[in-house]
N, C-alpha and C positions, 0 to 999 in steps of 0.2 A: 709488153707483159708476157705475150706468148710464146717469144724468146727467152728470156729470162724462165720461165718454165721450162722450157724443152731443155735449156742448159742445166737444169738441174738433174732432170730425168734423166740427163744423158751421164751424170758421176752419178747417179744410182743403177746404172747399168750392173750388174756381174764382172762382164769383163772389163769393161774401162776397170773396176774398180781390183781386180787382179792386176790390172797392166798395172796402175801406179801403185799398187802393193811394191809386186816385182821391183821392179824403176825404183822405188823406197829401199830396199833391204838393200840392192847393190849398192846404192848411192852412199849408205854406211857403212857398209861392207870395207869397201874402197878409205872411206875416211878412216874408222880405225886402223884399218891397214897401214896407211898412211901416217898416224899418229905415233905408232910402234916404230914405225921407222925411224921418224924424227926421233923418236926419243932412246934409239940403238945409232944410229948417225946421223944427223941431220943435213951431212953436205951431202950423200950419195940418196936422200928419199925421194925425192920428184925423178931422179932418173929410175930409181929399180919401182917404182911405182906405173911409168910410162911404161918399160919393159913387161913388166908383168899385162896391162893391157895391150899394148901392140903383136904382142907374141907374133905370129910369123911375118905380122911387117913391122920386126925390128931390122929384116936383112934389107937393105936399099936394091939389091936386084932384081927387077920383078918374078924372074922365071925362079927366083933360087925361092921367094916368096911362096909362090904359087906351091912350089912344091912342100913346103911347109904347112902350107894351109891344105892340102891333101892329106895329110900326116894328121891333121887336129881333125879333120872330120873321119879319118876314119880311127878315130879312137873315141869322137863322139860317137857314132854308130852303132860299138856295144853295151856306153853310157847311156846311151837310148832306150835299149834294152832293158837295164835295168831301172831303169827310171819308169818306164811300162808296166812293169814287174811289180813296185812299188806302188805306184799310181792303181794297177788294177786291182788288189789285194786292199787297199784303203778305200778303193768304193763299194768294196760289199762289207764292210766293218771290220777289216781285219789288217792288222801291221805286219808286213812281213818285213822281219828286221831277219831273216835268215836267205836273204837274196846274196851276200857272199856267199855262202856256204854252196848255195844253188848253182850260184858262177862258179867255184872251182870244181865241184864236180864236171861241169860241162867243159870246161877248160883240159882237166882229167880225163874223161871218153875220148874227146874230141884228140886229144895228142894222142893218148894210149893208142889209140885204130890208125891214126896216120904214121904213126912211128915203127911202132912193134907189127902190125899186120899190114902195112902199104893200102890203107882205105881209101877211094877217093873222096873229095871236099863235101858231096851230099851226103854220103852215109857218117862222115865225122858230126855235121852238121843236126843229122838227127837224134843219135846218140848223144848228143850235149843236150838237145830240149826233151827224151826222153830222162837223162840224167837228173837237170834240173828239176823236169817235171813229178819222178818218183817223190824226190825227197821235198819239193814243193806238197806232192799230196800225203807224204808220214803227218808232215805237222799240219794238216788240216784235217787229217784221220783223229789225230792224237786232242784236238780242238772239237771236233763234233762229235766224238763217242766218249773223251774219258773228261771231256770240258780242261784240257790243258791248256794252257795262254798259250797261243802260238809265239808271242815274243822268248816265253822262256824257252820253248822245242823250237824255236828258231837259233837261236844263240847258241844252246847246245849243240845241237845241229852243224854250227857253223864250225866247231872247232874239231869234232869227228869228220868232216868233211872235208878241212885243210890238211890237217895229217893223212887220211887215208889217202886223198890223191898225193899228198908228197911221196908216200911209199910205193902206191902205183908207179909213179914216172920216177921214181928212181930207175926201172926198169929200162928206160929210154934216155936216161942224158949222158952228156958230155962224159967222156973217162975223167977228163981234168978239168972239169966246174963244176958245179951244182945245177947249172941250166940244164933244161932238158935242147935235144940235139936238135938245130936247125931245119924246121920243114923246108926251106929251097933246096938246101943239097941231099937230105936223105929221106924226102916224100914230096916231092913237088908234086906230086898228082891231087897231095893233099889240100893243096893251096886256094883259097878263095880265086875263083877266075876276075879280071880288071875287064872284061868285056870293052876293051876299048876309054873305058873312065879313064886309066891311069895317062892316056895321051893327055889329056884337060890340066893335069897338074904336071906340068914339066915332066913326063914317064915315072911318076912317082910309082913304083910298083908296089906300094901299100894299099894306092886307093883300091876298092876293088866291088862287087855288086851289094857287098853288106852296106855302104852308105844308100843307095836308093831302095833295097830292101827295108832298110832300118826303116825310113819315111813313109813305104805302104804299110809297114805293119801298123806304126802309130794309126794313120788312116782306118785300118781295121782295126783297132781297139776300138776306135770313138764309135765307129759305128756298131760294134758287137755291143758298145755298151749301151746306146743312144739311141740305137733303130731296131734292135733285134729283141725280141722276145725274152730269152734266154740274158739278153743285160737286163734288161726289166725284172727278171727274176732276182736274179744276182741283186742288185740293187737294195729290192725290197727287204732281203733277207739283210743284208748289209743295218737297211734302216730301222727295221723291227723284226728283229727273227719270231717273235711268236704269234706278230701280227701274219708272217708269211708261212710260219706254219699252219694258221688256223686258216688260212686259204688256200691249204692244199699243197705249196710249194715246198718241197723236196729241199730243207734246208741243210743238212744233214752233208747229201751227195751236193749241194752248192758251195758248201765250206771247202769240201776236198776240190772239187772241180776248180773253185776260185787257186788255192792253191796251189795243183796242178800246174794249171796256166801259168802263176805265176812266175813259181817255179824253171816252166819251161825257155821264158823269156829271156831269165837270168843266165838258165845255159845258152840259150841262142847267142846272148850280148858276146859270151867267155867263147865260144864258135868262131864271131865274129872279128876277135882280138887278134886270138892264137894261131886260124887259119889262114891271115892277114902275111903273116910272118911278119908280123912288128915287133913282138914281145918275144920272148921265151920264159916258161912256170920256173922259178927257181924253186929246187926241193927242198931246199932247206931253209926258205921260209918258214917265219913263228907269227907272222901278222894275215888276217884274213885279208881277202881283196879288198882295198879303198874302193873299189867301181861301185859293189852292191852298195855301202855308206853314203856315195857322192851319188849315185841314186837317190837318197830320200829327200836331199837339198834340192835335188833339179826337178823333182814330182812336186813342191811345194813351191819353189821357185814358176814352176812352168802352171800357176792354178789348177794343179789337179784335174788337167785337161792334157788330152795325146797331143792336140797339136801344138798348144803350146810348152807340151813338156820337149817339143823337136828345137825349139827354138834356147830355152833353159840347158839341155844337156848340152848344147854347142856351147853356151856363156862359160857353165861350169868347165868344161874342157880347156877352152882357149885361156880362162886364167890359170888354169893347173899346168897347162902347158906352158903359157908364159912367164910361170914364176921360173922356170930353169935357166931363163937369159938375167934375170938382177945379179949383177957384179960380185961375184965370190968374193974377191976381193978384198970389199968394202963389207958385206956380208957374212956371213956363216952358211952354208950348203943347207941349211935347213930353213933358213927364213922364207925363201920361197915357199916352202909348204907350210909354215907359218899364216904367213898373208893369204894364201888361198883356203887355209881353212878358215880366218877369218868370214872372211867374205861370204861361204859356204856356209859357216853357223850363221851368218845374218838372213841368207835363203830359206831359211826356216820360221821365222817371224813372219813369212808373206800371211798366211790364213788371218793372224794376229791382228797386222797391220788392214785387214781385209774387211773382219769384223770390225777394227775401229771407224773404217770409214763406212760402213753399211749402216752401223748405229748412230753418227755424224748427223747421213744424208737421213735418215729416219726423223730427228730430231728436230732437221729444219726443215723441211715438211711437212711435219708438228706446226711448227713456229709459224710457215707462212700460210697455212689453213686458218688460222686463228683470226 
């Protein structure tokens, strides 16, 4: 009998009941995926299916492997970032759906000082989370003094923010592309240092200290939010703004502050990409970054927890990354970002799927008290 009790208590836990949220949304994810396939080809869907999860052990040699799996985690690393960004702006009661916007400016300082002015990697690095962080606190400004939804001064936000940095670093690219110019050959001082990582993954010269950076800072969310005073504040205002006005707490300067932060995170993430030398900003882009977007599936996915959002921003990665080996072929070039956004709208249902089993285990509970 005391068994049988303690196994119930134990799927009325919080996070068991996150983990098989989680574990639920991919598991459909994956199937509809899988479904589309079949019903676009049906003889090539279990292989571009496997592809898409195996990602870098689709290569059979382990060193060429390894260095592919260097490559996915450091492109989870600024996905982490955002996914932080996301996650911390939703515990004090506020969506920040303007975290691309926040990434490309940081994306924007960060190359502008390393290209045009020869900066080194910390001073780019800053200037992307104060970047971030301004335009983090306009729309927490524009939210606690004139009561704006930060969703609308976010999305707004996001499209002045795309184009202004496209016109910035037009200043800095290629004569003959639209990329802006390579930090290895015309700033390498700019570059994220590998402090010895990139030996670990076959000399992958991508990895670099932004992946174990990425990891303390989750660390220090949880705990800014969990142990410190100052998240205690955040929090309450999150949970009752007039309940935490009428106790004193400075709600007003928490809305900016939350933004801020969050803001600065999102430039951190675009810091972490660009000073990588993995990527290059094409200027003539017309779409905001996907990274801030695949942030709010990997903050939902990961329980709206730091540390499991380190574990979520890798999933979401490794399938985005994986979907670029399913067979052209057989395929269209966009099905791969098809299935992974599949997958990624299913990462949003986790809270849903959360509350269904919290009101379940409620239920039977009920039942076996009786």
């Amino acid at each position: 009998m005391n068994t049988k009790n303690e196994k119930k208590r134990f799927f009325e836990r919080a996070g068991v009941q996150s983990v098989a949220a989680s574990l639920l949304c991919i598991i459909l994810g994956l199937l509809i995926g899988y479904l589309v396939l079949l019903c676009i080809n049906p003889a090539g869907a279990g292989k571009a299916i496997t592809s898409i999860l195996k990602n870098f052990l689709y290569f059979p040699r382990p060193e060429v492997a390894l260095e592919y799996f260097g490559s996915t985690l450091a492109k989870s690393a600024p996905l982490l970032m955002c996914t932080l960004s996301i996650l911390f702006a939703y515990k004090v009661g506020l969506f920040n759906i303007g975290a691309s916007g926040q990434y490309a400016v940081g994306a924007g300082l960060s190359l502008y000082l390393a290209l045009a002015h020869g900066m080194p990697w910390y001073v780019c690095v800053i200037a992307a989370m104060i970047g971030g962080g301004v335009l983090g606190g306009i729309a927490g400004a524009l939210k606690a003094y004139l009561n704006v939804n930060e969703v609308i001064a976010g999305i707004m936000l996001n499209w002045i923010s795309l184009y202004s940095v496209n016109m910035l670093l037009t200043e800095v690219k290629e004569a003959s592309t639209t990329y802006t110019a390579a930090l290895r050959t015309n700033s390498p001082g700019a570059l994220l240092p590998g402090a010895g990582l990139n030996h670990l993954f076959s000399d992958n010269r991508y990895v670099t200290i932004a992946i174990p950076l990425a990891i303390l800072i989750a660390a220090g969310v949880w705990i800014v939010m969990e142990k410190t005073k100052l998240g205690f504040e955040l929090r309450a205002t999150g949970l009752n703004l007039n309940a935490a006005k009428y106790a004193g707490m400075k709600e007003k300067r928490n809305m900016i502050l939350t933004m801020a932060i969050a803001g600065a995170l999102s430039g951190l993430g675009a810091a972490f990409l660009y000073l990588s030398g993995i990527e290059q900003w094409s200027c003539a882009q017309t779409a905001v970054p996907a990274m801030g977007f695949n942030g709010i599936a990997a903050a939902f996915l990961g329980g709206l927890n730091p540390i499991g959002s380190i574990f979520s921003s890798f999933f979401i990665q490794h399938i985005t990354s994986g979907g670029s080996y399913v067979d052209k072929m057989i395929y269209s070039s966009q099905i791969s970002d098809l299935i992974s956004a599949i997958i990624i709208y299913f990462c949003s249902f986790v809270l849903f799927f959360k509350s269904c089993m919290g009101r379940a285990a409620g239920k039977g509970r009920k039942g076996g008290n009786r």
